[in-house]
PLY file of the C-alpha trace (Angstrom):
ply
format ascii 1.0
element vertex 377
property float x
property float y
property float z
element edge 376
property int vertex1
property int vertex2
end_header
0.88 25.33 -1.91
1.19 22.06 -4.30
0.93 19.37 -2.19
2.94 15.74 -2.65
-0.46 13.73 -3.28
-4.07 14.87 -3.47
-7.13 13.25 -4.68
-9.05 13.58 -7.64
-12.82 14.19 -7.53
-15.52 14.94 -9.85
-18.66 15.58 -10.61
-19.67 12.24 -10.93
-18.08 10.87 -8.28
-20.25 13.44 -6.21
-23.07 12.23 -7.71
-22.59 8.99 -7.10
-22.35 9.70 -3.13
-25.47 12.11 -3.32
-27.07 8.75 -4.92
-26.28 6.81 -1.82
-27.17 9.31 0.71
-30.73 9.31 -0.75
-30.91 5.44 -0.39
-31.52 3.04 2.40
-28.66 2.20 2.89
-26.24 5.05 5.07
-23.90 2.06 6.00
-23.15 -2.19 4.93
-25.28 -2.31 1.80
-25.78 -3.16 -1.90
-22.75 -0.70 -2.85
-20.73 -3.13 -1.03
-20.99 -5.91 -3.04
-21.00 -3.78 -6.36
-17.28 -2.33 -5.02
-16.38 -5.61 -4.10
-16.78 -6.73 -7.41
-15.44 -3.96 -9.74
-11.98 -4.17 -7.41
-11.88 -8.03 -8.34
-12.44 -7.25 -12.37
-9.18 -4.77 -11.65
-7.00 -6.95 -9.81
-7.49 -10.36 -10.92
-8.72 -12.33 -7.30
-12.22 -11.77 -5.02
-11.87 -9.16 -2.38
-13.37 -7.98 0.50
-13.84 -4.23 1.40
-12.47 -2.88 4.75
-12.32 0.57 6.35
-8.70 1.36 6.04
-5.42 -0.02 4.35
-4.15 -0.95 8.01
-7.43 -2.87 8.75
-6.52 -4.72 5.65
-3.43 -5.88 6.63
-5.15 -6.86 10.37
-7.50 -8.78 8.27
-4.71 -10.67 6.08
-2.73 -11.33 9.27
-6.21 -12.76 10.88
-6.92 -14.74 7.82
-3.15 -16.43 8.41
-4.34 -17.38 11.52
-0.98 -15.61 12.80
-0.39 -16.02 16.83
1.99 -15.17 19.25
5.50 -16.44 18.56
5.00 -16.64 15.04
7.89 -14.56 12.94
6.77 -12.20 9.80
9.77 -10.73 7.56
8.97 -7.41 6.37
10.99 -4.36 4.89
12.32 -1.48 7.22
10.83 0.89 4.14
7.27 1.07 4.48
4.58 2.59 6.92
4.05 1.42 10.16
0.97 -0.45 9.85
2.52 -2.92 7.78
4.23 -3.88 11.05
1.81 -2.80 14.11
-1.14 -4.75 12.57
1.11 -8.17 13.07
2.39 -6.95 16.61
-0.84 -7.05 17.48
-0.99 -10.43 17.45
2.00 -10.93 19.16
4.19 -11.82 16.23
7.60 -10.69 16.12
8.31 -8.62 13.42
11.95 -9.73 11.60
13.09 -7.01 9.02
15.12 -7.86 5.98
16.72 -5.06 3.93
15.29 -3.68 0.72
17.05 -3.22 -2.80
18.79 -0.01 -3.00
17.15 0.83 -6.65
13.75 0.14 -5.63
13.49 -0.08 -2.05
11.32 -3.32 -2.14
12.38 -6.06 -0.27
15.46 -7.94 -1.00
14.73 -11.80 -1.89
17.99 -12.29 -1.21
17.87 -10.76 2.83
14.29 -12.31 2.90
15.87 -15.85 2.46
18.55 -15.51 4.96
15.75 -14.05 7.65
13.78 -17.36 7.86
13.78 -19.49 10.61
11.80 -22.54 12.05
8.99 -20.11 13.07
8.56 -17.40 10.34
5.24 -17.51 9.01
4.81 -15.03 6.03
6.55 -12.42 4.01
5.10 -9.53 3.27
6.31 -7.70 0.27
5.58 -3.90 -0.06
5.14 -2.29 -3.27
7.16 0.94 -2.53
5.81 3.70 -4.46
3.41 1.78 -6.99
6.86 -0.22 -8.30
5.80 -3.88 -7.63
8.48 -6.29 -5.34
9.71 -9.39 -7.27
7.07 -11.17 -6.44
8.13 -14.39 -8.74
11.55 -15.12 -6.80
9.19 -14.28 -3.20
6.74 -16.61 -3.97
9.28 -19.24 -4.77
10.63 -18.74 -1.86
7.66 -18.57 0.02
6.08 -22.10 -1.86
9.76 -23.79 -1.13
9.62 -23.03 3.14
5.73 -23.67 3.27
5.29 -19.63 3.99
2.74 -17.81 3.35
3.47 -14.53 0.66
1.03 -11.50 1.63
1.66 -8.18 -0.43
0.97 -4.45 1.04
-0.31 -2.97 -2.07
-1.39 0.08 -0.70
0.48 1.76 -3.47
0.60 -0.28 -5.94
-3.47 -0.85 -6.85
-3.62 -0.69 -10.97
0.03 -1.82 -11.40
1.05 -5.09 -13.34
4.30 -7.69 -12.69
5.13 -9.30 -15.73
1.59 -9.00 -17.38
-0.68 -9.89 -14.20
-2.30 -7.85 -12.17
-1.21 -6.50 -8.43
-4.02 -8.71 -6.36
-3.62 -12.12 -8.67
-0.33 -13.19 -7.48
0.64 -13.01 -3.21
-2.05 -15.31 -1.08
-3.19 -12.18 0.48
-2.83 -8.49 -1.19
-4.36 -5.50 0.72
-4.64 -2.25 -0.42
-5.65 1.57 0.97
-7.99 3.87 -0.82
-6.87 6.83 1.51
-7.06 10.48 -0.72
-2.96 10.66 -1.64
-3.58 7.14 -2.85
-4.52 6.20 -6.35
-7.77 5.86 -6.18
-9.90 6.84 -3.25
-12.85 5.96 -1.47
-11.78 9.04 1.29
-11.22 6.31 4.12
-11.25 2.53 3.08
-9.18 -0.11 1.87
-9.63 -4.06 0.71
-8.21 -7.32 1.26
-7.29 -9.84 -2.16
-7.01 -13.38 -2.10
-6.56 -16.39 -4.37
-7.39 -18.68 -1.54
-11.25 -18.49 -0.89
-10.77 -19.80 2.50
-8.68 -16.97 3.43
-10.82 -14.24 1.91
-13.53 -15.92 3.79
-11.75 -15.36 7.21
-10.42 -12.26 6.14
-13.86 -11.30 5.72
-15.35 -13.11 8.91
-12.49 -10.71 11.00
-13.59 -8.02 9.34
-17.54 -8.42 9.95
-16.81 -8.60 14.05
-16.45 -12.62 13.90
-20.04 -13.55 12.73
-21.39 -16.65 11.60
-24.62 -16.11 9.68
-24.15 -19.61 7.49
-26.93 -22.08 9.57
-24.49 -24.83 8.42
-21.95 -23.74 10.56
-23.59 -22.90 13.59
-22.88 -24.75 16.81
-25.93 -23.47 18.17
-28.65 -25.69 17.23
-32.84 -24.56 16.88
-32.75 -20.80 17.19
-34.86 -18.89 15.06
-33.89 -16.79 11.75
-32.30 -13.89 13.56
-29.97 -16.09 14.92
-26.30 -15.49 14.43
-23.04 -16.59 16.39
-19.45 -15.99 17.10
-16.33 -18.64 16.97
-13.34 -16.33 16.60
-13.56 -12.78 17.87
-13.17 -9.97 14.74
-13.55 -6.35 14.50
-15.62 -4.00 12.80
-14.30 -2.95 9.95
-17.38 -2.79 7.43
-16.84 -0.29 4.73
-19.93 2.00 4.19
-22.34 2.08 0.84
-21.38 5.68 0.95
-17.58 5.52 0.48
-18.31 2.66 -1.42
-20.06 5.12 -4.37
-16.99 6.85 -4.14
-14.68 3.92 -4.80
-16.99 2.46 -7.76
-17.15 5.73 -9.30
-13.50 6.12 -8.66
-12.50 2.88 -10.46
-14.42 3.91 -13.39
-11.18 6.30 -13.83
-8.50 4.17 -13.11
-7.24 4.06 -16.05
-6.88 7.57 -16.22
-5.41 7.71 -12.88
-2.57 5.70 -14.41
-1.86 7.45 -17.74
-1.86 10.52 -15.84
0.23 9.55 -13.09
2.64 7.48 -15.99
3.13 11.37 -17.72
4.19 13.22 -15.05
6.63 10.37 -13.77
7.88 10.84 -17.03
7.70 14.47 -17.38
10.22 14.76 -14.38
12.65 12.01 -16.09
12.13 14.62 -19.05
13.31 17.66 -17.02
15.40 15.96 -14.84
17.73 13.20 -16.24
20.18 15.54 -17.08
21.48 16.23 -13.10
24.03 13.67 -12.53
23.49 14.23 -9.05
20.00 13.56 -8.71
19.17 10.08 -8.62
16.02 9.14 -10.40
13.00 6.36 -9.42
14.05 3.03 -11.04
11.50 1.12 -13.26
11.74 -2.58 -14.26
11.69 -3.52 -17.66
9.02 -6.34 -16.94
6.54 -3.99 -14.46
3.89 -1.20 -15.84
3.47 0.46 -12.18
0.77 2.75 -10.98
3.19 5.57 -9.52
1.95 6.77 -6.57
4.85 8.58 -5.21
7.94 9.73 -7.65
10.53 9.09 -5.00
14.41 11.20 -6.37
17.11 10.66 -3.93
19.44 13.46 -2.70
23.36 13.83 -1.41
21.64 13.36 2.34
24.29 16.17 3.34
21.59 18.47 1.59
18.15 16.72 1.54
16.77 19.04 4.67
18.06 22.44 2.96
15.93 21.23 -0.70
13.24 19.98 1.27
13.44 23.43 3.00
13.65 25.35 -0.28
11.02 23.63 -2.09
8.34 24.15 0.65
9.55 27.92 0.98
8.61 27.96 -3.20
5.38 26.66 -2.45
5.98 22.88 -3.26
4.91 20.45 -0.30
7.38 17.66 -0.81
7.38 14.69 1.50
10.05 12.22 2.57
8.69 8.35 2.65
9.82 6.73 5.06
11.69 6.97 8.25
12.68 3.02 8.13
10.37 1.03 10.26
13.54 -0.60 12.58
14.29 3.27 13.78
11.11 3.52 15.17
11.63 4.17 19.08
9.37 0.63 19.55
11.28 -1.65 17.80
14.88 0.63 18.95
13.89 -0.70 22.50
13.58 -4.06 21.35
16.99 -4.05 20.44
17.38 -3.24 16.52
20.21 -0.63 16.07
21.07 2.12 13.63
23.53 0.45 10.57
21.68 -3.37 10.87
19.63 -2.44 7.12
21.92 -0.08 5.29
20.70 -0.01 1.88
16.95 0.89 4.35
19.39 3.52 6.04
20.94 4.74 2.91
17.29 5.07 0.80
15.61 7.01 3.73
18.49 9.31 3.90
18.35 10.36 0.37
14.98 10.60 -0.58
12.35 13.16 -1.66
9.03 12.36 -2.45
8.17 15.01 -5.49
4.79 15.85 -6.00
2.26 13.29 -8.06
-1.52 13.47 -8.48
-3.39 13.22 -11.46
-4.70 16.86 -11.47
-0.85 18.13 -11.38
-0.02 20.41 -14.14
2.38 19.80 -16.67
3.77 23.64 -15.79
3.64 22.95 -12.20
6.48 19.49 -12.87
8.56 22.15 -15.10
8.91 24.77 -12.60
9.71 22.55 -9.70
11.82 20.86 -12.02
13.37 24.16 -12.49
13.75 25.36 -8.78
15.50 21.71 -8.17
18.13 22.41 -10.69
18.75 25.61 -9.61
18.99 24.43 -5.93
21.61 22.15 -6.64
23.07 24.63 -8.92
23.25 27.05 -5.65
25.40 24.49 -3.79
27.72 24.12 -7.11
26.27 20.36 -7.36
0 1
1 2
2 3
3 4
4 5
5 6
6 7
7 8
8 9
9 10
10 11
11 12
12 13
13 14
14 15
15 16
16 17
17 18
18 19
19 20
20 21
21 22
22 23
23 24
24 25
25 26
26 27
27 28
28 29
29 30
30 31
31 32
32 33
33 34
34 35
35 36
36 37
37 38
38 39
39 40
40 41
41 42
42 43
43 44
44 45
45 46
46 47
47 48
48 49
49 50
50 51
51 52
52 53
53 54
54 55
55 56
56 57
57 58
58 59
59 60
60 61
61 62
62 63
63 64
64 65
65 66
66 67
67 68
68 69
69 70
70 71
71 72
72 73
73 74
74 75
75 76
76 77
77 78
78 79
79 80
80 81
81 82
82 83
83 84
84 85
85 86
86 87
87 88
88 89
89 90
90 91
91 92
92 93
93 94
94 95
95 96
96 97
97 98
98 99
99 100
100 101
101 102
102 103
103 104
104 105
105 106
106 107
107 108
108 109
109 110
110 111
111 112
112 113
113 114
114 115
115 116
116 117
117 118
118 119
119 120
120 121
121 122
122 123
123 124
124 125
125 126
126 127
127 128
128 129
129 130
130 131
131 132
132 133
133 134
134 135
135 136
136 137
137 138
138 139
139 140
140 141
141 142
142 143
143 144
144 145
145 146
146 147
147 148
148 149
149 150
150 151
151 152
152 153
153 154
154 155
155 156
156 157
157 158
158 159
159 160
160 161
161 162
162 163
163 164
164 165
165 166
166 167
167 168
168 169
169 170
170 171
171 172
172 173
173 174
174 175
175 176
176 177
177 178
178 179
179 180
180 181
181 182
182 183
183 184
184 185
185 186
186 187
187 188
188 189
189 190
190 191
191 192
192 193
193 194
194 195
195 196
196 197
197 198
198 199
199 200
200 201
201 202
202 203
203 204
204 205
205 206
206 207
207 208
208 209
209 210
210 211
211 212
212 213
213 214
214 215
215 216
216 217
217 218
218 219
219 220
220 221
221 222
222 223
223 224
224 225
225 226
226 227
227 228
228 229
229 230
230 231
231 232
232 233
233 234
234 235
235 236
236 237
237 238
238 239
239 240
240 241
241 242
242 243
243 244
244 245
245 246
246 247
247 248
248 249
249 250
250 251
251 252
252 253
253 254
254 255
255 256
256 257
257 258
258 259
259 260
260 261
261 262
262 263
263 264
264 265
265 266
266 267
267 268
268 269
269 270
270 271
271 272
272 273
273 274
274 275
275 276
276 277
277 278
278 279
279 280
280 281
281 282
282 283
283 284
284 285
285 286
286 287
287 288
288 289
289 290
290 291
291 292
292 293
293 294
294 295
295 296
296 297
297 298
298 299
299 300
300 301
301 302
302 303
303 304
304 305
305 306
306 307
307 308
308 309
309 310
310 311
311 312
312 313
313 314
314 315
315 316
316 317
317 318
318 319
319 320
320 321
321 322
322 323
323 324
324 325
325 326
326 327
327 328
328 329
329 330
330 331
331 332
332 333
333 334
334 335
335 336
336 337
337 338
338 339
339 340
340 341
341 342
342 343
343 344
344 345
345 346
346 347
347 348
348 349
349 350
350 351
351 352
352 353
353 354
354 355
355 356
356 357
357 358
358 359
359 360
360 361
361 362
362 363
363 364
364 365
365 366
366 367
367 368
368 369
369 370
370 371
371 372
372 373
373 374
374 375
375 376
């Protein structure tokens, strides 16, 4: 079976955990600060590790300081978390429609979804292909919002020369195994604001204050350390750590590969008037992580049928976020995002990871055409 993402490790990146097994340090250690710092030298702004991609986004919604009331525009195509981790707080989630090329949010829908009490936008970088990020931080700068971007895809990819991490206040990202780069669980939080990174941080590290210029407690001794905010822990281990420094040692290779098999199934595909291809921007050099081709929906199930009865795992990202059964019982109906509606109905994530062989794109490639062939598409 060839699945739709896998990761990628080797022999060093083995080594490299072996290496922190045998140290001192099983959990919060050196490593930490080490990852912390290669991930800023990649993506242009300080960051902070944290467990998971969705404790990043908990942390960047902390950092906000967002509370009950408070309104955050998101797309409808994206996972979950990018919602639940603002619900939390008590936020109500508004959802403005996506572009039907790209599925990224639509500047355009964003605009018309503020009100008096929206807070931030969160742009998601669907499939590794960046969000217009200029036009949403204009927008963001001109109604005092703040602009946070879910980069769980998107880690290695440029807009318009600058790196994904260098441009929203707040950028998270996942290092889960389909993703990118891995670090087998784990994720990290981006900022350009230091004061944000530092609360992002503080959430993340259960609320403690270790600085003795802060504390409110006065003439404890040297163990002493305090809460002012409750957090959570999400501390990312030296051990997965390793794995994520040894990891970004191959980004770059990550990319190239993942860049020639997008383009190996633009080779094989183009052709098929009837299968509708990822879009690129001229001005963005994206770090695919998912090559998403869109379908007649009338006959998505039956190829995603076939193509798992050759062997060929695809996936279909996502089911849009406002046909959830949560947010259906808060009153968000089927037909309110159709170009969200319309993607999700159409697409097929084909399978991308950087170990996938040439051979392996041509014969799916293959099957697909002689699918649609089948149906006399």
């Amino acid at each position: 079976m060839i699945p739709y993402g896998r990761h990628s490790i080797n022999d060093a990146d083995i080594a490299a955990v072996v290496n922190a097994l045998r140290s001192d340090w099983l959990t919060t250690g050196p490593l930490v600060e080490v990852f912390e710092l290669a991930l800023e030298e990649i993506v242009g702004a300080p960051c902070v590790s944290v467990s998971s991609g969705t404790a990043a986004l908990h942390c960047a919604y902390a950092a906000i300081g967002l509370e009950p009331g408070d309104e955050v525009i998101t797309p409808p195509i994206t996972f979950i978390a990018t919602q639940a981790t603002a619900a939390f707080f008590g936020a109500k989630i508004v959802f403005a429609d996506v572009q039907s090329d790209t599925a990224n949010i639509d500047p355009t829908a964003v605009e018309a979804a503020i009100t008096s009490r929206t807070k931030a936008i969160v742009a998601v970088d669907f499939a590794g292909h960046p969000a217009d990020l200029d036009e949403l931080r204009a927008i963001a700068d001109r109604h005092g919002l703040y602009l946070i971007e879910d980069a769980a895809h998107s880690i290695g990819s440029t807009y318009k020369g600058r790196p994904i991490g260098s441009i929203a206040d707040i950028t998270t990202f996942s290092f889960f195994p389909t993703k990118n780069m891995t670090s087998a669980e784990g994720g990290a939080v981006a900022s350009i604001h230091p004061e944000l990174l530092l609360k992002a941080k503080r959430f993340s590290r259960q609320g403690l204050v270790r600085n003795p210029e802060e504390f409110q407690i006065k003439g404890e001794g040297p163990w002493h350390q305090e809460v002012h905010e409750f957090g959570l822990n999400y501390r990312l281990p030296d051990i997965l750590c390793a794995l994520g420094i040894s990891q970004l040692d191959r980004l770059n290779d990550f990319k190239n590969s993942r860049k020639n098999i997008f383009n190996g199934y633009v080779s094989e595909l183009s052709e098929h008037n009837f299968l509708k291809l990822p879009t690129k921007r001229d001005y963005v050099d994206p770090m695919w992580h998912l090559f998403p081709a869109r379908v007649d929906p009338k006959i998505r199930l039956a190829l995603h049928k076939f193509l798992h009865d050759q062997g060929y795992k695809v996936q279909v990202n996502y089911l849009p976020a406002h046909l959830h059964p949560i947010f259906r019982q808060q009153g968000y109906q089927i037909g309110q995002f159709p170009a969200s509606e319309e993607f999700y109905a159409s697409e097929i994530s084909l399978p991308i990871y950087t170990t996938l062989p040439n051979s392996e794109i041509i014969q799916i490639s293959k099957f697909i055409k002689e699918f649609l062939v089948r149906l006399s598409i």
